[in-house]
C-alpha positions in Angstrom: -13.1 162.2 66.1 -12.9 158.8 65.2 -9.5 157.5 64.3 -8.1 154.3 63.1 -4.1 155.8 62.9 -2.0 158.7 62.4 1.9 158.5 61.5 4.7 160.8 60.2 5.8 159.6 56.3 6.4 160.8 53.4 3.3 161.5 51.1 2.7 158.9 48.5 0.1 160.0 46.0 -1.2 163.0 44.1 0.9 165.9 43.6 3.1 166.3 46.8 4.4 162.8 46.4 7.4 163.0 48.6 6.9 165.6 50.7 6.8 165.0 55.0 3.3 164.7 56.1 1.7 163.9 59.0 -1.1 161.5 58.1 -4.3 161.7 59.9 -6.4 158.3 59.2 -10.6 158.7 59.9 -12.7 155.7 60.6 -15.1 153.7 58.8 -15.8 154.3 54.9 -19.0 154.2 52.9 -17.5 152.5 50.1 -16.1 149.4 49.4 -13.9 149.0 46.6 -12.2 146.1 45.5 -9.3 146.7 45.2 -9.0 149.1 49.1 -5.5 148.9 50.4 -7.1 150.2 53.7 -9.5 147.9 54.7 -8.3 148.2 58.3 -9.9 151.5 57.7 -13.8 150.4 58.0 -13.4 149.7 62.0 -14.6 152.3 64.9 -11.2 153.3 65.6 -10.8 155.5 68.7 -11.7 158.4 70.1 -9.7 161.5 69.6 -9.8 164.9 70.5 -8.8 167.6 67.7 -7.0 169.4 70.8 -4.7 165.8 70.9 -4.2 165.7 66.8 -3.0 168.9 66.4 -0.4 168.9 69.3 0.9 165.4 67.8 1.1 167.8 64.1 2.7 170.4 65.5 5.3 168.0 67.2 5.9 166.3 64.0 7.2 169.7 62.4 5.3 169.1 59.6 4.1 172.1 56.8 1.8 169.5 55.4 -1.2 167.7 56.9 -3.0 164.4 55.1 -6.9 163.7 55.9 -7.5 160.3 54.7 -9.6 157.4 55.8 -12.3 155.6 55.1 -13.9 158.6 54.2 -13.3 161.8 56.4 -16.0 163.5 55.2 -18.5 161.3 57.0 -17.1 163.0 60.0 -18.8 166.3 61.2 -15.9 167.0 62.9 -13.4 166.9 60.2 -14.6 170.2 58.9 -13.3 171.6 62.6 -9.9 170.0 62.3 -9.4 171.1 59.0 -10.4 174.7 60.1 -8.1 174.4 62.8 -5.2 172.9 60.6 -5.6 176.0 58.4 -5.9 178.8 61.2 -2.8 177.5 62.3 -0.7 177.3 58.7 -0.7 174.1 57.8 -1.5 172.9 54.2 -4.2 170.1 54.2 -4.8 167.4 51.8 -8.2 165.9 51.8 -8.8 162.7 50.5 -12.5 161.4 49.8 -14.0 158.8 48.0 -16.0 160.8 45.8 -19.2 160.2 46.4 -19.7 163.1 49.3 -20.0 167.0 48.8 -16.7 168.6 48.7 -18.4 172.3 49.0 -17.9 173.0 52.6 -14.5 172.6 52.3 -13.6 174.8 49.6 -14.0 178.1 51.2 -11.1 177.0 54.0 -7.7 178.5 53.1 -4.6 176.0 52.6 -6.8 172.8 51.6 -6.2 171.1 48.3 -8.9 168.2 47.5 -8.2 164.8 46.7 -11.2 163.3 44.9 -11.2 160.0 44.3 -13.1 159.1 41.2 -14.1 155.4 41.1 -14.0 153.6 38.0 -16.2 149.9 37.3 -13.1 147.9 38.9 -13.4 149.3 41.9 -17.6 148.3 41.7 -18.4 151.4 43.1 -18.5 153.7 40.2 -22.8 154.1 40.9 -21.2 155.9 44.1 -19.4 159.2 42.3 -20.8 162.6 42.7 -20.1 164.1 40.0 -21.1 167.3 40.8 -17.6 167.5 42.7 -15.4 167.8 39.9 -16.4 171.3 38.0 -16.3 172.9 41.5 -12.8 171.4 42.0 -9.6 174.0 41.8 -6.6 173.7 39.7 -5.0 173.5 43.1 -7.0 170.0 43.7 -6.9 166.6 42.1 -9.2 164.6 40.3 -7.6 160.7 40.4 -8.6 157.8 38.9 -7.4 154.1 40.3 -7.4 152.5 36.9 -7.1 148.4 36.9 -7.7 147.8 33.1 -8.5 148.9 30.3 -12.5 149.2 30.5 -11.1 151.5 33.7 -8.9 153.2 31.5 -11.8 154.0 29.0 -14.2 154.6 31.5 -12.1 157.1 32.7 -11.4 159.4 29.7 -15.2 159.3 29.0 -16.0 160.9 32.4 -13.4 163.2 31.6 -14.9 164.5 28.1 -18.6 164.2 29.6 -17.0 166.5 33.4 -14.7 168.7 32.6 -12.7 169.9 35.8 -9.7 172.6 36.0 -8.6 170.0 39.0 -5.0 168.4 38.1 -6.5 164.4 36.5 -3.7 161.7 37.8 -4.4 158.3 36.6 -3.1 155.6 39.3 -3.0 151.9 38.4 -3.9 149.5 40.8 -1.1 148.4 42.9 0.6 145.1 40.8 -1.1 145.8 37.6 1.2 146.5 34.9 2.1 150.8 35.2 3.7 150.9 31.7 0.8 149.9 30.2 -1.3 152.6 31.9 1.3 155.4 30.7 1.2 153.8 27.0 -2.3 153.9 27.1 -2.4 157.8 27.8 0.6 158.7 25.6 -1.4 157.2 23.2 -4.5 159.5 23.3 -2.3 163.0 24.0 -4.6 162.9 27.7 -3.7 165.7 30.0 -3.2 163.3 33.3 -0.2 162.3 34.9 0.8 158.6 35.7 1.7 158.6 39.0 2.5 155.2 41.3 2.2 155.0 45.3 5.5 155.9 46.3 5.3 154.6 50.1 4.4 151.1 48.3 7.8 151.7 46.2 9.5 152.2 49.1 8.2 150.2 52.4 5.7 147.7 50.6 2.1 147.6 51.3 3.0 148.3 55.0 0.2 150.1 56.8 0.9 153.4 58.7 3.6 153.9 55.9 
């Protein structure tokens, strides 16, 4: 596989915010959103074996496993690793862009989906597969990087027009205003949690944090 990084952290989105994860990061992405914290992330990266990645999980003493890029799924061996991951009891958050099939990884045991939905701020929202969300599982996430208020709008549309049993988390763009985001969704009674990037709150925008 082709890999730009992997570290030990704490996880800093979605719904295991907090938890120890060993953070496997893919190379090169398909998308380019404006706002990408992860631009490092578009390079060739290096070769790895998935022999070498899961020693280095396994000697992290980790329960929990983070694919992340770019965009793992353009990698035909990420479906191995994540097999592998599995078969050996870790849990394994995905987390895609959006606009690639989830289905082949739906049948593996211990994965829970991370699908990124993009919103016009990000100028990829002609990207989303929307297809993705009703397959999605209550165990998986639906999240929306949200900038401003057209994102915002944008947002609950696409959730009244694809319904999905996936948990929704709305995420504002790092330095926008995030009490205006959770007004904004007390508001309307919407079922989707306001959630920050807790690494950020912690380290900064610090890669391999």
């Amino acid at each position: 596989m082709r890999i730009i990084e992997t570290f030990h952290s704490l996880q800093g989105e979605g719904p295991l915010t907090g938890v120890r994860t060993t953070f496997i990061r893919t190379a090169r992405c398909n998308l380019r959103c404006t706002w990408c914290d992860t631009k490092y992330s578009f390079g060739p990266g290096r070769e790895r074996s998935i022999a070498s990645l899961l020693q280095e999980v396994e000697r992290n003493r980790t329960e929990h496993v983070c694919l992340t890029g770019g965009e793992p799924l353009l990698q035909r061996e990420s479906l191995g690793l994540v097999r592998a991951l599995s078969a050996r009891g870790f849990t394994t958050v995905i987390e895609t862009g959006g606009s690639l099939d989830v289905r082949p990884y739906l049948a593996i045991p211990k994965v829970i989906l991370s699908v990124d939905i993009k919103c016009p701020g990000s100028r990829m929202e002609s990207r989303n597969l929307w297809s993705n969300l009703p397959r999605l599982r209550p165990r998986d996430v639906a999240k929306f990087v949200i900038a401003d208020r057209a994102d915002y709008l944008y947002a609950r549309r696409a959730l009244a027009e694809h319904p999905t049993r996936a948990q929704v988390i709305f995420q504002p763009v790092w330095g926008s205003p995030p009490g205006r985001l959770a007004d904004w969704v007390l508001a309307d009674r919407l079922n989707a949690r306001v959630m920050l990037q807790e690494h950020k709150v912690l380290w900064g925008d610090v890669p391999g944090r």
